[in-house]
C-alpha positions as CSV (number, residue, x, y, z in Angstrom):
1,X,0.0,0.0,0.0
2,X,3.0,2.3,-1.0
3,X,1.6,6.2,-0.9
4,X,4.0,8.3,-3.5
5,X,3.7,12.1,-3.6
6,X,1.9,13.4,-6.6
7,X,4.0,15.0,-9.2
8,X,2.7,18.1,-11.0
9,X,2.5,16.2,-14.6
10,X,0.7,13.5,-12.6
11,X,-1.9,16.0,-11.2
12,X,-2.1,17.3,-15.1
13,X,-2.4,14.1,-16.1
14,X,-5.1,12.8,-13.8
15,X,-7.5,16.2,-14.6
16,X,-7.3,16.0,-18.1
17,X,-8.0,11.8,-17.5
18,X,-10.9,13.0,-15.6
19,X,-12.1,15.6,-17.9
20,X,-12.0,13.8,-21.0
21,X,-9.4,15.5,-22.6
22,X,-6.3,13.8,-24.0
23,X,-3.4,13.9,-21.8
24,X,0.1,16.1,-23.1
25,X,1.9,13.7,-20.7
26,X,3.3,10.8,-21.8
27,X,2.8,7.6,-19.9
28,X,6.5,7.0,-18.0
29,X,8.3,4.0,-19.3
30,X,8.4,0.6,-16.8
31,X,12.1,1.2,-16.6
32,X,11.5,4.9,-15.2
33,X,9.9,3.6,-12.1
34,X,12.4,4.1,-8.9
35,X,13.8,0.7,-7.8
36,X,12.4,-1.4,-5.2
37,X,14.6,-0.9,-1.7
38,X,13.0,-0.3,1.4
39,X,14.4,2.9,3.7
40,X,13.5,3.8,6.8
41,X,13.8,4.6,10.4
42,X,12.9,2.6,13.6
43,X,10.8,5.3,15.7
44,X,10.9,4.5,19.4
45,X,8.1,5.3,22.0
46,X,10.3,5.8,24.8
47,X,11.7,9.0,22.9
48,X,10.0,11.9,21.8
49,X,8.8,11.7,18.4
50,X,5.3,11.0,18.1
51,X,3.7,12.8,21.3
52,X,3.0,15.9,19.6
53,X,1.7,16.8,16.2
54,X,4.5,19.0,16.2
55,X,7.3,16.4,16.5
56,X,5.0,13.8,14.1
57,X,5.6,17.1,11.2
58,X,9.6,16.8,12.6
59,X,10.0,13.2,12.5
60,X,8.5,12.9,8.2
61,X,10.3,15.9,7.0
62,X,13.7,13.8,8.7
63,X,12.3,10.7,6.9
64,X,11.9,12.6,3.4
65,X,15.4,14.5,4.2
66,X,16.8,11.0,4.6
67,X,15.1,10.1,1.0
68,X,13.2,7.4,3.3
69,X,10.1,5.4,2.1
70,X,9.2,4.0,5.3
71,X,8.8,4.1,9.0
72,X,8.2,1.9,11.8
73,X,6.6,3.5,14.6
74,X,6.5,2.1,18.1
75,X,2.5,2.1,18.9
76,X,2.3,-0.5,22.1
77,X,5.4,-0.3,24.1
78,X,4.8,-2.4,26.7
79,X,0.9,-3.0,26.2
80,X,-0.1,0.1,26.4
81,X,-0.7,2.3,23.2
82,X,-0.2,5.6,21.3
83,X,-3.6,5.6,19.6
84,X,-7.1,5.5,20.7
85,X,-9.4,2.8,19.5
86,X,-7.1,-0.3,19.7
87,X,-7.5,-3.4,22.4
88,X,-4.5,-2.3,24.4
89,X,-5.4,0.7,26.5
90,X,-4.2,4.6,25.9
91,X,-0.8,4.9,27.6
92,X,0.6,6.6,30.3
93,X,3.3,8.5,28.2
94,X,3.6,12.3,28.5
95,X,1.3,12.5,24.7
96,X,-0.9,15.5,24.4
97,X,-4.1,15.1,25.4
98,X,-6.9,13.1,23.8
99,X,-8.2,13.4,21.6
100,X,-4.7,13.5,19.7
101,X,-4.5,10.2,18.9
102,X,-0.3,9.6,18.2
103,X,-1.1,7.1,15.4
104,X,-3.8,8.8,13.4
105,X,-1.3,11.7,13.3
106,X,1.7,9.6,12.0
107,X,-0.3,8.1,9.4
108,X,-2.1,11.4,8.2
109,X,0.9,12.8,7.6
110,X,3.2,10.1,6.9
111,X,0.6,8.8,3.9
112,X,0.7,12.8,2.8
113,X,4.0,12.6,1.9
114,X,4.5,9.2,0.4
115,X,5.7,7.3,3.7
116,X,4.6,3.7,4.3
117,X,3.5,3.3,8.5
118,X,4.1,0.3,9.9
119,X,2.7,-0.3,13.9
120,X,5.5,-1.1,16.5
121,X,4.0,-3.5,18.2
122,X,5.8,-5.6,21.1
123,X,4.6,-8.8,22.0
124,X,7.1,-10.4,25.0
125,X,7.6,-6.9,27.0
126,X,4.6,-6.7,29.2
127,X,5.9,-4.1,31.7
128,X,8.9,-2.1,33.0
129,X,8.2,0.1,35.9
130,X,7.9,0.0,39.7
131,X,4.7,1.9,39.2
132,X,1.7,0.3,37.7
133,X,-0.1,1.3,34.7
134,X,-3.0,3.0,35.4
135,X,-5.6,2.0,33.7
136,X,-7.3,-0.8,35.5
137,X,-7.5,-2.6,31.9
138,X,-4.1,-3.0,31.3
139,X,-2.9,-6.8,31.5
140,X,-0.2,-6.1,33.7
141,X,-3.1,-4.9,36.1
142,X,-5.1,-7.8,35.0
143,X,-3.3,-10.6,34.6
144,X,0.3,-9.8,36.2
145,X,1.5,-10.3,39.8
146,X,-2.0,-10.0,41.5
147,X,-3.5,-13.2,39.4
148,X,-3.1,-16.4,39.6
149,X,-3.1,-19.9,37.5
150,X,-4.1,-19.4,33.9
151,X,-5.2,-15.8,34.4
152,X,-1.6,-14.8,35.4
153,X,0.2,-14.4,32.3
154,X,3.6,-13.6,33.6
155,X,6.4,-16.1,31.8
156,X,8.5,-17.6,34.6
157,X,12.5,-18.6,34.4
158,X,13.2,-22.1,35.8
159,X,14.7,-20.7,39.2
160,X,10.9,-19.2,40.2
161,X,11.7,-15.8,38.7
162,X,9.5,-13.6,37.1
163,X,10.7,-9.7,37.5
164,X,13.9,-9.2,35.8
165,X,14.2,-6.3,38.0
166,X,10.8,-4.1,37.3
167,X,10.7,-5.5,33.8
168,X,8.1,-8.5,33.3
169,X,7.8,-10.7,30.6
170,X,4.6,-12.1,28.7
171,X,4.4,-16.4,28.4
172,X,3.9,-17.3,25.1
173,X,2.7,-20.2,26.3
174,X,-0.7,-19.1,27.9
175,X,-3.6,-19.4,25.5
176,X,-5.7,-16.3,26.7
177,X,-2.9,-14.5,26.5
178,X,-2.1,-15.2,22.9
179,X,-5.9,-14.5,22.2
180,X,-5.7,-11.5,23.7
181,X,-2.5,-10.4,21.4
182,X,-4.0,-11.5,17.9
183,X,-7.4,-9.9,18.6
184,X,-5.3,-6.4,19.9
185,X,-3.2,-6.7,16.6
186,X,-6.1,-6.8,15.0
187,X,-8.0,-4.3,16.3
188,X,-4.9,-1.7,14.8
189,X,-5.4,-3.2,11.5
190,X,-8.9,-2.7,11.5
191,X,-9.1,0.8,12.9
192,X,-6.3,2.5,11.2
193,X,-4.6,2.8,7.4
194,X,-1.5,1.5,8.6
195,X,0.7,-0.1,5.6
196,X,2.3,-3.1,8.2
197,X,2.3,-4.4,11.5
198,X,5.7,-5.0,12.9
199,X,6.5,-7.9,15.7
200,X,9.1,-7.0,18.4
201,X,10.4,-9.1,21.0
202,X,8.0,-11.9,19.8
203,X,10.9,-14.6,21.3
204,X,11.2,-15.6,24.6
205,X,13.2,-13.5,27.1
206,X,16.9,-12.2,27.2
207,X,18.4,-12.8,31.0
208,X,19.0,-16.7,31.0
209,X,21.7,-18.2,32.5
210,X,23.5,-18.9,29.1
211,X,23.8,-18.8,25.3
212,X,22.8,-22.4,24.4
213,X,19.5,-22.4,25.6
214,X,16.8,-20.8,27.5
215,X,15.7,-20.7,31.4
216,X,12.0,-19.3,30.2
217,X,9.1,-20.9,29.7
218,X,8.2,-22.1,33.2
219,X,4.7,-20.4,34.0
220,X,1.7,-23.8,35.9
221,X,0.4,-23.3,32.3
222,X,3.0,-23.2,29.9
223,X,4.7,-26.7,32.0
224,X,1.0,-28.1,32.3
225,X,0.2,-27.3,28.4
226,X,3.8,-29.3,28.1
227,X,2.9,-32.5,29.8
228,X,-0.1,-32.9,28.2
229,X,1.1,-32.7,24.9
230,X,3.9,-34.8,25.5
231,X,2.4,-37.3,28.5
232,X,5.4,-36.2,30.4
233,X,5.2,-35.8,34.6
234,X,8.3,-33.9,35.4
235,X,9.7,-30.2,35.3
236,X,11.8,-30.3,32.2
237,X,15.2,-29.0,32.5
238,X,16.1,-26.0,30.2
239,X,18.5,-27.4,28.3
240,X,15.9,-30.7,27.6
241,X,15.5,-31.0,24.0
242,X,11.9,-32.2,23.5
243,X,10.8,-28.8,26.0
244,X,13.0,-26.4,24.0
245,X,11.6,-27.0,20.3
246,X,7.8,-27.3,22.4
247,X,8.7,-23.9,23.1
248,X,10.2,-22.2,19.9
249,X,7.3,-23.9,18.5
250,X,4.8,-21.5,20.7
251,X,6.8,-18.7,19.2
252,X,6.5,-19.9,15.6
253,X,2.7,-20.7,15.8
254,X,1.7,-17.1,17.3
255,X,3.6,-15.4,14.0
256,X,1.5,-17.8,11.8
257,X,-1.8,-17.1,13.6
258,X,-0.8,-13.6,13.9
259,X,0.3,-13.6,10.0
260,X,-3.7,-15.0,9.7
261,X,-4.8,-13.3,11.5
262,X,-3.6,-9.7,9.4
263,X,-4.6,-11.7,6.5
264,X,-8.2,-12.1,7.9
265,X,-8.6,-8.1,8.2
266,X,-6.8,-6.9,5.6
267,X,-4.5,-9.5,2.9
268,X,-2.8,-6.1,1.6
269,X,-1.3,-5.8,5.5
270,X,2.5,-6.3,5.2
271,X,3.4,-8.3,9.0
272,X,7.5,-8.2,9.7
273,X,9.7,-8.6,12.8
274,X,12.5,-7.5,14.3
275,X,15.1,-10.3,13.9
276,X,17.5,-11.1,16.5
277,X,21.4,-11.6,15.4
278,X,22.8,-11.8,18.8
279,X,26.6,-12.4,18.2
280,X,28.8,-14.0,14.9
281,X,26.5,-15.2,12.1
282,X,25.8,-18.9,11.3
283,X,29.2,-19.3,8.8
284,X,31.3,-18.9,12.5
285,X,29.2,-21.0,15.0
286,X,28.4,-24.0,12.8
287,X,24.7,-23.0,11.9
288,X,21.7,-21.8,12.3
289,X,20.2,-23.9,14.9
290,X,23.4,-23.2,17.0
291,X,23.1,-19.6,16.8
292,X,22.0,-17.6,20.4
293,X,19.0,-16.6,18.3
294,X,17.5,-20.2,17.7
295,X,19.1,-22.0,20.7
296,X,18.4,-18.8,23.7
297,X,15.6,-17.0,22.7
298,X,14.3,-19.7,20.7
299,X,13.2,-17.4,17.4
300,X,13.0,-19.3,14.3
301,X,12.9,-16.3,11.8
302,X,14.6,-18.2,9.6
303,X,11.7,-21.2,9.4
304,X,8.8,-18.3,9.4
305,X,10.5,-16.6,6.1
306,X,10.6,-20.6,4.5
307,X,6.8,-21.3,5.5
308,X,5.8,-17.8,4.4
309,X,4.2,-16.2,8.0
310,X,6.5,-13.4,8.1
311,X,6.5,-10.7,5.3
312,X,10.0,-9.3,6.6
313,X,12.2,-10.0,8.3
314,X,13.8,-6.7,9.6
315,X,16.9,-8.2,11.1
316,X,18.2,-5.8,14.1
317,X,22.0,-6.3,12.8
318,X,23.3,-4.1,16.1
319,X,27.1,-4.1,15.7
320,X,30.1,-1.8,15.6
321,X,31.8,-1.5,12.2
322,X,34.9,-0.1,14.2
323,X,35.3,-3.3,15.7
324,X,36.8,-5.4,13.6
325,X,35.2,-8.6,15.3
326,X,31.6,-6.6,14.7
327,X,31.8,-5.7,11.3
328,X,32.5,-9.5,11.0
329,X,29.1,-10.3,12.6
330,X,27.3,-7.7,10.6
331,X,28.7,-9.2,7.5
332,X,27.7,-12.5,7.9
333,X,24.4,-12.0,9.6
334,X,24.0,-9.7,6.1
335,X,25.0,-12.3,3.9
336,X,22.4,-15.1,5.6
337,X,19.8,-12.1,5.6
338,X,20.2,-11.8,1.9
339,X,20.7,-15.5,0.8
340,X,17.6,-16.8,3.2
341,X,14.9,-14.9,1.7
342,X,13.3,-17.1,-0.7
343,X,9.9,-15.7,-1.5
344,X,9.7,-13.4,1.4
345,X,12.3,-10.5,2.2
346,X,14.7,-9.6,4.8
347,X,16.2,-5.6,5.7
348,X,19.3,-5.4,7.8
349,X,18.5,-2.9,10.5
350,X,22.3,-1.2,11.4
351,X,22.6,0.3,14.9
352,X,23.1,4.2,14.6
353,X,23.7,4.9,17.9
354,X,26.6,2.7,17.8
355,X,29.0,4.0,15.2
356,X,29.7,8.1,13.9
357,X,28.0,8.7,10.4
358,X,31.0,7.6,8.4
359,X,30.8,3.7,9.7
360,X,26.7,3.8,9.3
361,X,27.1,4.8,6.0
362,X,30.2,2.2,5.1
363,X,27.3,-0.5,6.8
364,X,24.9,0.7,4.2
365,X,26.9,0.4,1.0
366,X,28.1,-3.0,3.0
367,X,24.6,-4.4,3.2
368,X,23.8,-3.2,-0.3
369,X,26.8,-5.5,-1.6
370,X,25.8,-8.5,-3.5
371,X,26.8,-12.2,-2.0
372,X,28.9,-14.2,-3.9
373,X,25.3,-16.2,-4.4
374,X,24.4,-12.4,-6.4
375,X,21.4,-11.5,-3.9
376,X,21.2,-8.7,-1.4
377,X,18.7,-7.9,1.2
378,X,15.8,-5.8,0.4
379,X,16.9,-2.2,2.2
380,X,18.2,-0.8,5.6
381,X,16.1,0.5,8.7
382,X,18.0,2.8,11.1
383,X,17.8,2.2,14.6
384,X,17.0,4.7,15.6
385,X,15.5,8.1,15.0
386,X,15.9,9.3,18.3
387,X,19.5,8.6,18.6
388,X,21.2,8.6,15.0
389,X,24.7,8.6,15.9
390,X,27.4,7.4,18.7
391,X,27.6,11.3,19.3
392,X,24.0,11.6,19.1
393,X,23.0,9.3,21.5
394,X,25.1,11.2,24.8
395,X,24.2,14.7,23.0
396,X,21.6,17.1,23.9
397,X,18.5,17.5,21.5
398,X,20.7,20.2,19.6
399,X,23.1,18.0,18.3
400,X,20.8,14.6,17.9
401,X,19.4,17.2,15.3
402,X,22.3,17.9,14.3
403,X,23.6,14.5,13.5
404,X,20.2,13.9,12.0
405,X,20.8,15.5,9.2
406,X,24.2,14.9,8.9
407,X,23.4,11.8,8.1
408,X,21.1,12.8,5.9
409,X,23.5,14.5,3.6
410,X,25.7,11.7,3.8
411,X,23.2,9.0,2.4
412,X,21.5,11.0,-0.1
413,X,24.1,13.7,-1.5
414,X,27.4,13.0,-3.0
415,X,29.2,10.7,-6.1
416,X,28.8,7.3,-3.7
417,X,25.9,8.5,-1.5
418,X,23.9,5.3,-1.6
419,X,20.3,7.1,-1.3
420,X,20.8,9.4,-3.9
421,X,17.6,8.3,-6.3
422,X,14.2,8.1,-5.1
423,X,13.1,3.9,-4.4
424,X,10.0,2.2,-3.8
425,X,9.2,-0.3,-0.8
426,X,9.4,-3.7,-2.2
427,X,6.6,-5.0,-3.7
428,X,5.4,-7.9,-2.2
429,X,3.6,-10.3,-5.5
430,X,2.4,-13.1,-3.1
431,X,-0.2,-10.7,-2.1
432,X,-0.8,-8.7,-4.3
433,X,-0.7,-10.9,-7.2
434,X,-1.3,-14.3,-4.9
435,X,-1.0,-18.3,-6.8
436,X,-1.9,-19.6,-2.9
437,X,-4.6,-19.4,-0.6
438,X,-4.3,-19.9,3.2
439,X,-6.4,-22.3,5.8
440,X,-7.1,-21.6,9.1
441,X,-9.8,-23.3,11.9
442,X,-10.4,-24.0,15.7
443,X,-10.8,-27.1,17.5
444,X,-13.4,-27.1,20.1
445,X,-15.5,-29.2,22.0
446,X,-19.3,-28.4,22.2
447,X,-18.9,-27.1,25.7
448,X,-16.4,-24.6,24.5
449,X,-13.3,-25.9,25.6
450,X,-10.7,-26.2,23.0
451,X,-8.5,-28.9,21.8
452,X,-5.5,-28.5,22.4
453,X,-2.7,-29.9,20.3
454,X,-4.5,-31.9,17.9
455,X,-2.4,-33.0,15.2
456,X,-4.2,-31.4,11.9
457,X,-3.1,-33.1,8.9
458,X,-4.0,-30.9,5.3
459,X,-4.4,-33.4,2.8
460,X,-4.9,-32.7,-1.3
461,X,-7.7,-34.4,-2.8
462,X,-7.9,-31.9,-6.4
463,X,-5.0,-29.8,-6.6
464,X,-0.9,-30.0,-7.0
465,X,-0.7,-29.1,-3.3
466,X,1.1,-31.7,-0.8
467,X,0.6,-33.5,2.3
468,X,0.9,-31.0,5.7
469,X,0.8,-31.0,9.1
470,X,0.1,-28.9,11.8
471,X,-0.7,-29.1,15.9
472,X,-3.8,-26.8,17.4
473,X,-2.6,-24.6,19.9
474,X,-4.1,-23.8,23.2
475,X,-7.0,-21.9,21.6
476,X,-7.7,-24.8,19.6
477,X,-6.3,-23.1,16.4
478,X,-4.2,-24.1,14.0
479,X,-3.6,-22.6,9.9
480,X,-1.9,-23.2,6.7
481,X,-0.3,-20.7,5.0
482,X,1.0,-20.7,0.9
483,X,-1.5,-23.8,0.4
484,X,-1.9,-24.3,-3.8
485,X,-5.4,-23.7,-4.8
486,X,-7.8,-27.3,-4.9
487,X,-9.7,-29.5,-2.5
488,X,-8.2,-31.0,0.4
489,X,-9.3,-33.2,3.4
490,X,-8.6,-31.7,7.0
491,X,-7.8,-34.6,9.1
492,X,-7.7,-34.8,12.6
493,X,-6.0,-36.6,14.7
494,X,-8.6,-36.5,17.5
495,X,-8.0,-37.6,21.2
496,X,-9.3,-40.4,23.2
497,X,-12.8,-39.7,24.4
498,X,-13.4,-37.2,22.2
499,X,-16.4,-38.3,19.5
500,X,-17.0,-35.9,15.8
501,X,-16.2,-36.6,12.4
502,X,-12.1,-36.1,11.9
503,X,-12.8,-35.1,8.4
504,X,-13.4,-31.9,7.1
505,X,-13.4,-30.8,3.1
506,X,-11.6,-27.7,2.6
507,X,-11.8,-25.6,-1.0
508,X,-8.7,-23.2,-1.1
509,X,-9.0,-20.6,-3.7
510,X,-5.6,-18.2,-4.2
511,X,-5.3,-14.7,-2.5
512,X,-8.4,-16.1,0.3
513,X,-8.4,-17.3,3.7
514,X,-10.5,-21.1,3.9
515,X,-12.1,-21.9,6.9
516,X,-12.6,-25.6,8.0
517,X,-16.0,-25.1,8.9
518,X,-15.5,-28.1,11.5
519,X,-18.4,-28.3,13.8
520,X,-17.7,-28.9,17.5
521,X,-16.6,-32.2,19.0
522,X,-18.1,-34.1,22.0
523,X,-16.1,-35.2,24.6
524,X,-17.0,-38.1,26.6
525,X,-17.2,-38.2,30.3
């Protein structure tokens, strides 16, 4: 849903269209079309930016000065939000007063000027203060110290922890909590133009007691949701390999029912992340599933871009180009980035506020560089706005502004500046010129309560799709994403006790969302 400003022969163009007369402009040529490369800024919440409609007119005439096509905004920090008609409630920031509504503002403007919006949202970050929030319908409030079994969603490290000093983390684990997240996401999508949702922290927390695996995930619900699906009786121990993939797999299946979720709103919605690249690449530490960011935090963004439930992957390549073992890492977590896309797309997302303008720009020609396999990723996201240089980030507002557009000039003016040209956010053709359909349906019994990892098997009856599999979550969901158009069988791989017809016929038509249409099951006493 890329906005571009209006040219004047454009605006000729379209009144004499309108008119009926014919037009003195020429039709531009395919090849006059800007290139596809996504540019942009990380926005963060916990900076000024977007409290004022002020700073909102400041923060797109930096993005335009940067030659920037895109910006990521941060809209729910830590559950609360900078708009006014989402799930999550208003937050306690210093904003103006309502009715100024921060993300209205960023996308009225934003969209006026040819800037994509996409919604910071953060999903494992549930709160970070001493002081609680104050509205009473805010989950920490709700479901945070003061509740207790399934209603306390707190995630829980192996030693009884929970507060990583006044920071608290959300269990991916706990159904109503992921129903609560999907239906919030969707409420933005639904009550504002935004161009993207954008998934931070959606891994399981930092703060474990090493690199090789992780001490989170031990919430009553998240352990009892793990016995039952395995028919195991004891605590597992962090390291224990059947309890680690259980868990990256709770990560995984919120992205694809988030990803459906989108798609069930609005299919033109592009969903990305904020990938983790903790450390040297997989070329150094002998692959990907040894890397800290699929062995600690357990997030698979490598799997989501092969299945198809992220859009992009913005990767948050943090390192210091004038550290010679940093650059390394940025280098080969750029390479991976660019060779790992397959039909999806990944941006490499360079700290700022670690290197001077002269290394952030050497990291952008660097990321631009094509792999000896010929691709590159598709564009750079500077983190962050607020802070857009090493000097920036211990100056006073005066010089962040400063730096600002110092950077500025450096990217877009000059014989080698790499932003010169006006560019496009990529296109993405597998919405919005779709081969593939998706599938998505809930498990229930006819009392309500859901089934809970059922084994779903997708199975083609017409059609050149193939055999797949999924497992219901706690919700009872499961979907299917990139599924070739035909008829297929849902089959399901019911539990004892539990009496329906483990069949369901399932047409998938390209660019549409199939429902199962499974009725309820009965469960026997």
């Amino acid at each position: 849903m890329s906005r571009r400003r209006l040219t004047l022969p454009a605006i000729v163009a379209l009144v004499l269209a309108v008119a009926g007369a014919p037009s003195t402009t020429a039709a531009p040529a395919a090849q006059d079309a800007p290139p596809e490369q996504w540019r942009g800024y990380w926005a963060d919440a916990f900076n000024e930016g977007i409290y004022t409609p002020a700073q909102v007119e400041e923060l797109v005439g930096d993005a335009l000065e940067v030659n920037a096509n895109a910006l990521i905004v941060q809209v729910a920090r830590r559950y609360d939000c900078f708009c006014n008609r989402a799930d999550y409630p208003r937050t306690d920031a210093a904003i103006a007063p309502a009715p100024y509504d921060p993300l209205d503002e960023v996308i009225e403007q934003a969209h006026a000027a040819g800037l994509e919006v996409h919604a910071w949202v953060n999903f494992g970050t549930l709160w970070n203060s001493a002081t609680a929030p104050r509205s009473p319908d805010h989950v920490f409030n709700t479901h945070g110290p003061s509740a207790a079994g399934a209603d306390r969603w707190l995630n829980r490290r192996a030693d009884g922890t929970e507060l990583v000093g006044n920071n608290s983390f959300l269990d991916p684990a706990n159904p109503a909590a992921r129903d609560y997240v999907v239906g919030a996401i969707q409420s933005i999508v639904r009550e504002y133009d935004v161009d993207g949702i954008n998934l931070d922290y959606i891994r399981y927390p930092d703060h474990s007691s090493t690199t090789t695996h992780s001490d989170w995930g031990y919430s009553e619900t998240s352990i009892a949701r793990f016995q039952a699906a395995t028919g195991r009786t004891d605590v597992p121990a962090p390291s224990d390999a059947q309890f680690t993939e259980w868990r990256r797999e709770q990560i995984t299946s919120i992205v694809r029912r988030i990803y459906l979720g989108i798609f069930e709103i609005d299919p033109t919605v592009r969903l990305s992340n904020d990938g983790i690249t903790y450390g040297f690449g997989p070329q150094s530490v002998g692959g990907w599933e040894q890397t800290r960011t699929y062995a600690e935090v357990l997030q698979d963004w490598k799997g989501w871009l092969d299945e198809g439930i992220i859009d992009t992957v913005v990767a948050m390549n943090y390192k210091r180009e004038w550290m010679p073992d940093q650059a390394q890492m940025f280098a080969e977590w750029n390479e991976v980035l660019a060779d790992w896309q397959g039909d999806r797309q990944t941006v490499s997302g360079p700290a700022l506020y670690l290197n001077e303008i002269d290394d952030s720009v050497q990291q952008v020609h660097d990321l631009l560089t094509p792999t000896a396999a010929g691709n590159t990723v598709a564009g750079w996201s500077g983190y962050s706005y607020a802070n857009p240089s090493l000097t920036a980030a211990a100056g006073s507002p005066a010089v962040k502004d400063a730096e600002r557009a110092e950077l500025a000039a450096a990217l877009t003016t000059g014989p080698d500046a790499p932003f010169a040209e006006d560019a496009a956010v990529p296109s993405m053709p597998w919405k919005e010129d779709p081969t593939t359909g998706n599938v998505a349906g809930t498990l229930r019994l006819r009392s309500g309560a859901a089934l809970d990892g059922v084994s779903v098997t997708l199975k083609p009856v017409v059609g050149d799709g193939e055999t797949r599999t999924q497992v219901s979550d706690g919700s009872g969901w499961f979907g299917f994403v990139d599924v070739p158009p035909g008829v297929y069988l849902a089959v399901y791989d019911l539990p004892d006790r539990v009496v329906g017809a483990p069949i369901s016929v399932v047409r998938v038509r390209a660019g549409e969302l199939a429902g199962t249409r499974t009725p309820p099951f009965i469960g026997l006493p």
